[in-house]
PANU-713648 format. One record per residue (C-alpha): residue number from 1; residue in three letters; x, y negated, z. Coordinates in steps of 0.001 Angstrom, whole numbers, plus 524288, in hexadecimal, padded with zeros to 5 digits. Layout:
N
(r NUM,'ALA',(X,Y,Z)),
...
END
This chain:
339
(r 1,'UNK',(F60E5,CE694,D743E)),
(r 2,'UNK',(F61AF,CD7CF,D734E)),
(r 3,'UNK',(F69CE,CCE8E,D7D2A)),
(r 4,'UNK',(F6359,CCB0F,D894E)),
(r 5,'UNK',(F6437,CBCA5,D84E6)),
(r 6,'UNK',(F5ED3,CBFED,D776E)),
(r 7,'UNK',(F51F0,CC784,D7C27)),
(r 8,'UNK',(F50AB,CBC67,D871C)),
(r 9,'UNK',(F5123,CB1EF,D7ECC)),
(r 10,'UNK',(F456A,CBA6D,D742D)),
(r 11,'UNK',(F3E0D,CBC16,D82F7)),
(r 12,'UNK',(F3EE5,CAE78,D8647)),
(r 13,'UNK',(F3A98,CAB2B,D7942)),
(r 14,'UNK',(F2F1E,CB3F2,D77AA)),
(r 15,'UNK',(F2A7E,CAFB1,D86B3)),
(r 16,'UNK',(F2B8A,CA13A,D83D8)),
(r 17,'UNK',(F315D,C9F0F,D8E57)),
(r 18,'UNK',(F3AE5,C94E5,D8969)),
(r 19,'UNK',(F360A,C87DC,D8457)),
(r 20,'UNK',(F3D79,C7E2E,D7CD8)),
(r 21,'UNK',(F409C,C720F,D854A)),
(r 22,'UNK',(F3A78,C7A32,D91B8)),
(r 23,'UNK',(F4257,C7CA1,D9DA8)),
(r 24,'UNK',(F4372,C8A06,DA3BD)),
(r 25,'UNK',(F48BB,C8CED,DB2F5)),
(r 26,'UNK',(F5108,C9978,DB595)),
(r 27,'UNK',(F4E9E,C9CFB,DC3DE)),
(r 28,'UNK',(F5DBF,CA23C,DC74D)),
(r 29,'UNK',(F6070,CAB3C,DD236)),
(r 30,'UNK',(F6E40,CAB86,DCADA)),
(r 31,'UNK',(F6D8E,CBA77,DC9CF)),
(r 32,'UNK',(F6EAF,CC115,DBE22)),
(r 33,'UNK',(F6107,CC09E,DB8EB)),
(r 34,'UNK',(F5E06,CB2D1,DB97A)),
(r 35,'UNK',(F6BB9,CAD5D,DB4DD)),
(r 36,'UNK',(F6AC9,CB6E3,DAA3E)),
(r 37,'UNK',(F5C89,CAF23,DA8E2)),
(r 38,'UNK',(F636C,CA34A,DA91A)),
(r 39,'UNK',(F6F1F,CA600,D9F77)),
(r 40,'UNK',(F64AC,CAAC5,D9595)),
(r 41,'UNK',(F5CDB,C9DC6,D943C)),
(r 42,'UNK',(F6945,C95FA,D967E)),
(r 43,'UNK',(F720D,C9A39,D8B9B)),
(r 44,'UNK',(F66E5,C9F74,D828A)),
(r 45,'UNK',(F6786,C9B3A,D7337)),
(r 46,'UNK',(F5EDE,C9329,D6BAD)),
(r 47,'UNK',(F523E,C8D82,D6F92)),
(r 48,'UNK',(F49D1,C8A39,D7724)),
(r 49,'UNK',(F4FCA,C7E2A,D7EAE)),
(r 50,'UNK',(F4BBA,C7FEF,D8E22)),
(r 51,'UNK',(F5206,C778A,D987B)),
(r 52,'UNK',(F5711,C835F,DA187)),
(r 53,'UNK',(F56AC,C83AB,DB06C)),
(r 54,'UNK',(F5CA1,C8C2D,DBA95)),
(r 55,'UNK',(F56C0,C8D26,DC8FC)),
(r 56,'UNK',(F5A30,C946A,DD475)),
(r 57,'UNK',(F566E,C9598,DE1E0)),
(r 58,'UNK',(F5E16,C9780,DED9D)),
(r 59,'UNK',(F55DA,CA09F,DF58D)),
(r 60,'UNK',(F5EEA,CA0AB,E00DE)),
(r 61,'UNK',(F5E86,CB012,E051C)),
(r 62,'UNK',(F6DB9,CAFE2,E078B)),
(r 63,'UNK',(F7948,CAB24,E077A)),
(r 64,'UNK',(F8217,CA5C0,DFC35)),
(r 65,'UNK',(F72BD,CA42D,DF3AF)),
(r 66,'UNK',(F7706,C9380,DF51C)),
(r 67,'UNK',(F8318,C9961,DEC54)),
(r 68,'UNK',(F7A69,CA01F,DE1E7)),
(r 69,'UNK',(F7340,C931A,DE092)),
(r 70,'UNK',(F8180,C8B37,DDDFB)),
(r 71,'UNK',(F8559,C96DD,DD50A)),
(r 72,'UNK',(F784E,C952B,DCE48)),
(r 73,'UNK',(F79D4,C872E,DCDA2)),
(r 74,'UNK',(F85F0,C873B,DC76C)),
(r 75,'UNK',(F85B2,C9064,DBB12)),
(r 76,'UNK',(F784B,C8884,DB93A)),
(r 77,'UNK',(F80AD,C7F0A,DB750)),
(r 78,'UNK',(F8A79,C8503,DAE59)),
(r 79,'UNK',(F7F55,C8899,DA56E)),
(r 80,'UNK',(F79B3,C7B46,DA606)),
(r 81,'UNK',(F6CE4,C7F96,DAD22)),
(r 82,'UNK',(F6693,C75FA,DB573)),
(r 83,'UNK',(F6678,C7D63,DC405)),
(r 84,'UNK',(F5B21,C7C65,DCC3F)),
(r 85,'UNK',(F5BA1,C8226,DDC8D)),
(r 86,'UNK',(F51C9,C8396,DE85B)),
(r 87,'UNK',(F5906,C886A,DF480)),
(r 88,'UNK',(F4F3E,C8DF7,DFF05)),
(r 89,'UNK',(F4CCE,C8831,E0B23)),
(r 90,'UNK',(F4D0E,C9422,E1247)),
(r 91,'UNK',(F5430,CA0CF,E0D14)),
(r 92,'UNK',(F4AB9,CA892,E07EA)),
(r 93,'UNK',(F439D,CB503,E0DA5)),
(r 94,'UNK',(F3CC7,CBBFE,E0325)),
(r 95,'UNK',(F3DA0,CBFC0,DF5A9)),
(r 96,'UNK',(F2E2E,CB89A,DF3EC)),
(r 97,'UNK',(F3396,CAB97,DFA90)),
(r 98,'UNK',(F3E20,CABAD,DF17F)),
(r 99,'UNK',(F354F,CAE8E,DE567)),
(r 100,'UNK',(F2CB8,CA33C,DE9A8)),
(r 101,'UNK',(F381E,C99C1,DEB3B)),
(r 102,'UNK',(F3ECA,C9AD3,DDEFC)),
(r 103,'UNK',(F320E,C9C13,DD6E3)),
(r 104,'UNK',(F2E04,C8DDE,DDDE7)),
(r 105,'UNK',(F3AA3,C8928,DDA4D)),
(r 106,'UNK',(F3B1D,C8C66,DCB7A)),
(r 107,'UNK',(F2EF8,C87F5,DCAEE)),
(r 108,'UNK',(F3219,C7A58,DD146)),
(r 109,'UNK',(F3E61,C7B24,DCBEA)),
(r 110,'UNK',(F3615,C7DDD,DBC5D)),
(r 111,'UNK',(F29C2,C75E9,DBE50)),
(r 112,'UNK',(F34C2,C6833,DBE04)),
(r 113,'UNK',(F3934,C6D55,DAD8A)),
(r 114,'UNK',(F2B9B,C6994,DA96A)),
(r 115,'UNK',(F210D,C7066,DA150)),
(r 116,'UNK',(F264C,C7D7D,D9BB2)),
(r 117,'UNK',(F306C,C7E1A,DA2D3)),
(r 118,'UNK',(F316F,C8E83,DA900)),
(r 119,'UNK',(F38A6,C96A2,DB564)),
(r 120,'UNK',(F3E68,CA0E9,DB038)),
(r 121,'UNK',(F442B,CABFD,DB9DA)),
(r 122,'UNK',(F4C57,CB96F,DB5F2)),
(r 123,'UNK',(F43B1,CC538,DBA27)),
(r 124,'UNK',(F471A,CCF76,DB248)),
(r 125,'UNK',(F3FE7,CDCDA,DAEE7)),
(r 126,'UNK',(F4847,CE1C2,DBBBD)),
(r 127,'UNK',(F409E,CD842,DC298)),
(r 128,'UNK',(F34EA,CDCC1,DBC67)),
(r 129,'UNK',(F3594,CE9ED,DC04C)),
(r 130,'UNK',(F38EF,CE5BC,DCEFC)),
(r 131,'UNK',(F2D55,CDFD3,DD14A)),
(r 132,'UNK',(F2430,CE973,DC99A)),
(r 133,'UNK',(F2893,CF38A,DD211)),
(r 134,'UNK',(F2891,CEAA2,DDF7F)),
(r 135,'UNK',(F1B11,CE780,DDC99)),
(r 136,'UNK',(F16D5,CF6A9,DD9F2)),
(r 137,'UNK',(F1B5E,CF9FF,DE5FF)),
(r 138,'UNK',(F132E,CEF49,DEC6E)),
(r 139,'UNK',(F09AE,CF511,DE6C0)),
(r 140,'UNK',(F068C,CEA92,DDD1C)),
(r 141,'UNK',(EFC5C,CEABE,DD203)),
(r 142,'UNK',(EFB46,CE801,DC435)),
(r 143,'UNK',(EFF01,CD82F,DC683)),
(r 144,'UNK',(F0996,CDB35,DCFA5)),
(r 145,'UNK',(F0F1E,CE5D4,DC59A)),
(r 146,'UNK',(F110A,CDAA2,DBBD6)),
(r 147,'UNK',(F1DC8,CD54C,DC09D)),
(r 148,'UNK',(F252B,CCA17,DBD2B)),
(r 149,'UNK',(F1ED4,CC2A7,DB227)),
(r 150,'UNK',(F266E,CBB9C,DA744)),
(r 151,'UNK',(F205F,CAFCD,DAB65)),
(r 152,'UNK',(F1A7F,CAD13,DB997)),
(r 153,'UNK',(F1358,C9F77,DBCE8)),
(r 154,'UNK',(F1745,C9475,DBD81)),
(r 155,'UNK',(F21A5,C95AB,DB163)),
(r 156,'UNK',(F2937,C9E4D,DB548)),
(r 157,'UNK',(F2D56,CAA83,DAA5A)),
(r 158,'UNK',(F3639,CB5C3,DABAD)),
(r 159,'UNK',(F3ECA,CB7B9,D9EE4)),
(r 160,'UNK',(F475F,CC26B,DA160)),
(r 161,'UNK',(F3CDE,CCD26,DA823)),
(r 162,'UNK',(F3E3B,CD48E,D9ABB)),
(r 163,'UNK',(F4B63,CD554,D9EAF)),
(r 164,'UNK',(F52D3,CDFDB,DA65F)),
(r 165,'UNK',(F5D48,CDC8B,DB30D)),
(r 166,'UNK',(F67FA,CE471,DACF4)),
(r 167,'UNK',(F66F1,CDEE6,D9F47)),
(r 168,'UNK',(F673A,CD0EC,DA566)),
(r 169,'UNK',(F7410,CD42E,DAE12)),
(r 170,'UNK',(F78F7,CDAB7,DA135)),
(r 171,'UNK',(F77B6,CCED6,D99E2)),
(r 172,'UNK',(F7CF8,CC5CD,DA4DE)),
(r 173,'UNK',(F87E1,CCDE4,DA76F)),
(r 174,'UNK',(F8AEF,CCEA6,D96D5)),
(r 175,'UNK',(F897E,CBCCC,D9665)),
(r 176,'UNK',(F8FB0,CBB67,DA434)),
(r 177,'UNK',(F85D1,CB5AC,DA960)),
(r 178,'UNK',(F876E,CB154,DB992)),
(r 179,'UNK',(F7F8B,CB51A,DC38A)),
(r 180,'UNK',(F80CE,CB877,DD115)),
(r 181,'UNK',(F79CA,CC348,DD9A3)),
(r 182,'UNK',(F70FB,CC0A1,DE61E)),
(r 183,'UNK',(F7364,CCADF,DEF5E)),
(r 184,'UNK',(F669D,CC941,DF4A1)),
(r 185,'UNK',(F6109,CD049,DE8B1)),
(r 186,'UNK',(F6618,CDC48,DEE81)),
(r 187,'UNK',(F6279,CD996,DFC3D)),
(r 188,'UNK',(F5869,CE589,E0049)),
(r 189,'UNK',(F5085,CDD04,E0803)),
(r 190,'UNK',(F4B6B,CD798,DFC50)),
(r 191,'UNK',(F3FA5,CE07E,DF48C)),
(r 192,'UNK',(F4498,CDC03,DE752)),
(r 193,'UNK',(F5261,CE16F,DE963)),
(r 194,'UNK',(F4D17,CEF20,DF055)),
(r 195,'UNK',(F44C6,CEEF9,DE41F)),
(r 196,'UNK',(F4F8E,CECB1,DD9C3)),
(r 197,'UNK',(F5B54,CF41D,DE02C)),
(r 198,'UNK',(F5650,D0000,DE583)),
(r 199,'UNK',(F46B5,D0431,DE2CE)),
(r 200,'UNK',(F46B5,CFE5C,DD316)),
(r 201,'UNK',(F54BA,D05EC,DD354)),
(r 202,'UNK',(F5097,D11F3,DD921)),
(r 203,'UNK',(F4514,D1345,DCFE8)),
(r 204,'UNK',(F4B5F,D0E3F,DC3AD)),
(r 205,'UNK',(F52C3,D1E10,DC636)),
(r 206,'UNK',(F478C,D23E6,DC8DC)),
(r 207,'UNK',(F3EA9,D1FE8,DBC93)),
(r 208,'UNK',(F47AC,D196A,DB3EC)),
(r 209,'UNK',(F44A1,D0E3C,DABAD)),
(r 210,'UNK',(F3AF5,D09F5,DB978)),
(r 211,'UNK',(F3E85,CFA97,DB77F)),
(r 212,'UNK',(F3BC3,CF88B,DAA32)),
(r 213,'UNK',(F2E90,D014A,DAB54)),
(r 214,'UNK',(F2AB2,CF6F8,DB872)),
(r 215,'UNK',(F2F03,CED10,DAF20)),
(r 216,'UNK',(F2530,CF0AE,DA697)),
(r 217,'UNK',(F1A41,CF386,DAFF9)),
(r 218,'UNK',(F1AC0,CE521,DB2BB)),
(r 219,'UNK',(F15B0,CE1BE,DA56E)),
(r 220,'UNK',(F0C13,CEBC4,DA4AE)),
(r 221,'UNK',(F0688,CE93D,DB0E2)),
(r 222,'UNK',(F0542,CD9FD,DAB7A)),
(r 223,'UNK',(EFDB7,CDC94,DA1E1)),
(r 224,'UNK',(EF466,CE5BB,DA6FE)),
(r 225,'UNK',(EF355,CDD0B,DB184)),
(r 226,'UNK',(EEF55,CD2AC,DA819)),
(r 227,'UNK',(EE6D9,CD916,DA0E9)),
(r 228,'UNK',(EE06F,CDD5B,DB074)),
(r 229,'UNK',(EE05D,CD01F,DB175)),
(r 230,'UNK',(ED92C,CCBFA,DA58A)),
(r 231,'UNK',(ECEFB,CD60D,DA7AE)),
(r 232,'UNK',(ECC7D,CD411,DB658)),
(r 233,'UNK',(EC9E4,CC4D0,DB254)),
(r 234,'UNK',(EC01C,CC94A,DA894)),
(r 235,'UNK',(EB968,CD051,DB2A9)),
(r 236,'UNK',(EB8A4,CC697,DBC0E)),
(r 237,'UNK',(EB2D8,CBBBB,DB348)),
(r 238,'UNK',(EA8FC,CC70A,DB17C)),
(r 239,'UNK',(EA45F,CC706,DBFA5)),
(r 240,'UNK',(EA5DE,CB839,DC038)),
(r 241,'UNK',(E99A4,CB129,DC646)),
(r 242,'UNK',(E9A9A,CA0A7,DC555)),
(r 243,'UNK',(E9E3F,C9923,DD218)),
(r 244,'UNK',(E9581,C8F22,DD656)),
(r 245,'UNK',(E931F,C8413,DCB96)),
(r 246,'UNK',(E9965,C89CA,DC0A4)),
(r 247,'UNK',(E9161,C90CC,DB5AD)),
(r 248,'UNK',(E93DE,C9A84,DAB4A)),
(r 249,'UNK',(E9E17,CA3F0,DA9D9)),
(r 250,'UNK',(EAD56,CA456,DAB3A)),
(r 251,'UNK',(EB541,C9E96,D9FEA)),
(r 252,'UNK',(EBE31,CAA1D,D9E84)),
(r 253,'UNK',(EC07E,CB67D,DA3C4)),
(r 254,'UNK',(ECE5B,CAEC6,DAA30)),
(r 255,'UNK',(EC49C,CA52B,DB0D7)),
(r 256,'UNK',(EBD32,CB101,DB606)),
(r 257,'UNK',(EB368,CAD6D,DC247)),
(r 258,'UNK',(EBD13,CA116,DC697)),
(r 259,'UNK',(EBABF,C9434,DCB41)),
(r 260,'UNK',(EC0C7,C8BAA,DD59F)),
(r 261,'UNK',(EBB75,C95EB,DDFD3)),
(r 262,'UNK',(EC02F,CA273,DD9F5)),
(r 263,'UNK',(EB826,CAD68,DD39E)),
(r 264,'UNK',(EAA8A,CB085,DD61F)),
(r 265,'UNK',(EA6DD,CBE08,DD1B3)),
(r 266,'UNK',(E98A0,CC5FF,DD02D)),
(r 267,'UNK',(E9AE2,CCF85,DDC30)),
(r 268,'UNK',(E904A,CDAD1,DD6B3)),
(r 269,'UNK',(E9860,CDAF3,DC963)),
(r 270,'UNK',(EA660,CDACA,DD246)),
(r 271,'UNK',(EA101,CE666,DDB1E)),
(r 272,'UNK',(E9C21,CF028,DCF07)),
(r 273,'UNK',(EAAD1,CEE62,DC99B)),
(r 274,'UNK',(EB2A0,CFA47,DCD67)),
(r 275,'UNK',(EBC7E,CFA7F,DD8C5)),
(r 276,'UNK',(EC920,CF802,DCFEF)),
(r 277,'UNK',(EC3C9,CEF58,DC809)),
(r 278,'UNK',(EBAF2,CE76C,DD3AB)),
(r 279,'UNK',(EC8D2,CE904,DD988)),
(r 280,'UNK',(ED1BC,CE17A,DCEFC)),
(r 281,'UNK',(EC7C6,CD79B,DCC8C)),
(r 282,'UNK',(EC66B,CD20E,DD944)),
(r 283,'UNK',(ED523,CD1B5,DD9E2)),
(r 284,'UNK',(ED699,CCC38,DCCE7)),
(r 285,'UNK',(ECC5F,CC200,DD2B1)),
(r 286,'UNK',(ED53F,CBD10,DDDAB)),
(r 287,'UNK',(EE239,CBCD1,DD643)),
(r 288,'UNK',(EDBED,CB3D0,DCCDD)),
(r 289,'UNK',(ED8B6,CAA6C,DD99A)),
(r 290,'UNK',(EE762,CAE03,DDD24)),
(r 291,'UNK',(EE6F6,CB7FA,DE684)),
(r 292,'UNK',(EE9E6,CC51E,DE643)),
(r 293,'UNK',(EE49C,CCEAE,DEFAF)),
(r 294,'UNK',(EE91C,CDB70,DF42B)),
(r 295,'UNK',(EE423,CE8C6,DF66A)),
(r 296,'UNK',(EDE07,CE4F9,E0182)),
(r 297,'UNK',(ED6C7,CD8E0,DFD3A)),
(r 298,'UNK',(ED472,CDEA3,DF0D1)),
(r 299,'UNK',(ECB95,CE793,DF892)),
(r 300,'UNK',(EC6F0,CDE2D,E00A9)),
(r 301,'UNK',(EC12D,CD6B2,DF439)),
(r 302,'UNK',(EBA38,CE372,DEE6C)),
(r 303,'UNK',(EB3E5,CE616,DFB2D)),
(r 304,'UNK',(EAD60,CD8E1,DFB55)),
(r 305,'UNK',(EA99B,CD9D6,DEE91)),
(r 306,'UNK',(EA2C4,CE85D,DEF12)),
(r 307,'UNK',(E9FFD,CE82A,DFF15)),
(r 308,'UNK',(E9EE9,CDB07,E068E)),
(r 309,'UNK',(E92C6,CD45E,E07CE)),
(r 310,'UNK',(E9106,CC74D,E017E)),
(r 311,'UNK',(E9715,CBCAD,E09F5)),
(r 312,'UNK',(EA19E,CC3D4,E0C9E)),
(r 313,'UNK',(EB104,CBFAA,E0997)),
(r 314,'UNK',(EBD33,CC3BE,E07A6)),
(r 315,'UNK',(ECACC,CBE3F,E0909)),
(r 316,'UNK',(ED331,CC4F8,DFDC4)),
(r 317,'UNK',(EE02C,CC0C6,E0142)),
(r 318,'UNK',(EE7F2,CB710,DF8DA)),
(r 319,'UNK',(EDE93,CAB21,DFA84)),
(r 320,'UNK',(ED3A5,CB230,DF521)),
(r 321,'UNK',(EC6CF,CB345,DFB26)),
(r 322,'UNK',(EBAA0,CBBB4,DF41B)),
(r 323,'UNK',(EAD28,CB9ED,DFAE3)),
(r 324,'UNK',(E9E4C,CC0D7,DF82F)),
(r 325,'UNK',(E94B7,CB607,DF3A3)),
(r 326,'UNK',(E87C5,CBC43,DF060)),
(r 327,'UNK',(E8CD9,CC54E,DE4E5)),
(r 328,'UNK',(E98C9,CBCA0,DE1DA)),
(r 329,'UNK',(EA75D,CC0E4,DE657)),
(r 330,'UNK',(EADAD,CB2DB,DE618)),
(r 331,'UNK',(EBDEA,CB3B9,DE71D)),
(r 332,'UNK',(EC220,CA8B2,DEA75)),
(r 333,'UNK',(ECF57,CA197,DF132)),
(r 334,'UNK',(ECFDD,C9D54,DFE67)),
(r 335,'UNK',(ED53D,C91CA,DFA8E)),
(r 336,'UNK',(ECAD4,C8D86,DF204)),
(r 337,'UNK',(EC198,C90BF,DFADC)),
(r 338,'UNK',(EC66C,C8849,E049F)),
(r 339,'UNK',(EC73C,C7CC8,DFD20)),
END
């Protein structure tokens, strides 16, 4: 097998990724995955020329984390890598508020390098298979089952999640590359850790080769999902009725029943579909508006659609409201509607 560095750099390549004269920010933690992140696009050969970043941020969940960020700060300097930190105002108090916090500061942090210019952070395939199985035991569907992407809005990509933890640690222990370990990523409290140290552990033994199969559910279940996805859109520009003023059909089955005011849809043609499919279309309908409803609403939506009167409405959850107008199901946000 090739060197880590060599298959990254054919990865990168093949991703495009990397632009000549673009810029690229490393979000750092300084453990082992993203320095190893770091090193890679730091002292990689040949081209193209990108004007490298580090960034880091200082969540605050204990003591000596002020330390990491000095640490940080000075082998970015050793490697000539301009060093960018956000310190939180308050420590932090969950692994989402954290998420959200560094993810607003890359992007802050990225949106001042100009056009083209990316986030990249160091999930791995270990990562990968973390959250596949977190969000199967939540239950989650199809979507959900997808993972990490490569690439996640607004320009942010993931280059190492073909990678695997222990071939990244083999490689950084092999170039002596520095890192340091936060002890809160073995603090129980946190799901994450229970996740990666003891259940993805214990069933690793019992069905062995578990991660890398997870790994690979996650791009499965992306592109079924997509091709759902495609489908479901086709069908709902099928049952598409034009909104007041408008004329003719939709454009595309992408454009499907939208306007300004959401989707308007034939209710007769919605109530002869059958349960699973009525089911994933009205669901598909409101994640396209940006919501995403649950069992519960979910249900709620197919019994307006096959037994409330007309007039009747129903508040989805997620912003989303779907109302009976004389044989049209209209889906709709709140906050359009209150405009």
């Amino acid at each position: 097998m090739k060197a880590l560095d060599v298959r990254f750099a054919r990865h990168a390549a093949a991703s495009g990724w990397l632009r000549d004269g673009g810029s690229v920010i490393v979000g750092v933690s300084g453990g082992v995955d993203s320095m190893t992140l770091l090193h890679l696009l730091r002292f990689r050969e040949g081209p193209p020329r990108i004007g490298l970043h580090a960034a880091h941020v200082d969540h605050r969940m204990r003591e000596g984390s002020g330390e990491d960020a000095a640490w940080l700060a000075g082998i970015c300097a050793e490697w000539d890598v301009p060093f960018h930190l956000e310190r939180a105002a308050a420590p932090v108090a969950s692994e989402a508020e954290g998420r959200r916090l560094r993810y607003r500061f890359f992007e802050q942090a990225r949106s001042r390098m100009g056009d083209g210019a990316v986030t990249m952070t160091a999930h791995t395939a270990d990562d990968q298979a973390e959250t596949v199985l977190f969000r199967a035991a939540r239950g989650s569907g199809p979507r959900g089952l997808g993972g990490i992407r490569a690439e996640r809005s607004p320009h942010v990509v993931r280059p190492l999640l073909p990678f695997r933890r222990a071939e990244i640690e083999a490689f950084a222990g092999e170039r002596g590359i520095p890192f340091r370990d936060d002890p809160t990523n073995r603090d129980p409290r946190w799901t994450r850790n229970r996740i990666r140290h003891t259940v993805l552990p214990a069933l690793e033994d019992a069905v062995p080769g578990a991660s890398a199969a997870l790994a690979a559910l996650a791009g499965t279940s992306r592109l079924e999902g997509a091709a759902l996805d495609e489908l479901l859109d086709e069908r709902i520009a099928a049952l598409s009725r034009p909104g007041p003023g408008s004329s003719g059909t939709p454009r595309s089955a992408r454009d499907g029943a939208t306007s300004a005011s959401g989707f308007l849809l034939d209710r007769r043609a919605l109530g002869a579909l059958s349960l699973p499919l009525l089911t994933l279309v009205l669901r598909r309908a409101a994640q396209r508006l940006g919501g995403d409803p649950g069992r519960a609403a979910t249900a709620a939506l197919v019994s307006l659609v096959r037994d409330l009167p007309s007039g009747r409405r129903v508040d989805a959850g997620g912003g989303i409201v779907v109302e009976n107008r004389s044989g049209i199901v209209a889906i709709k946000c709140c906050a359009l509607r209150a405009r």
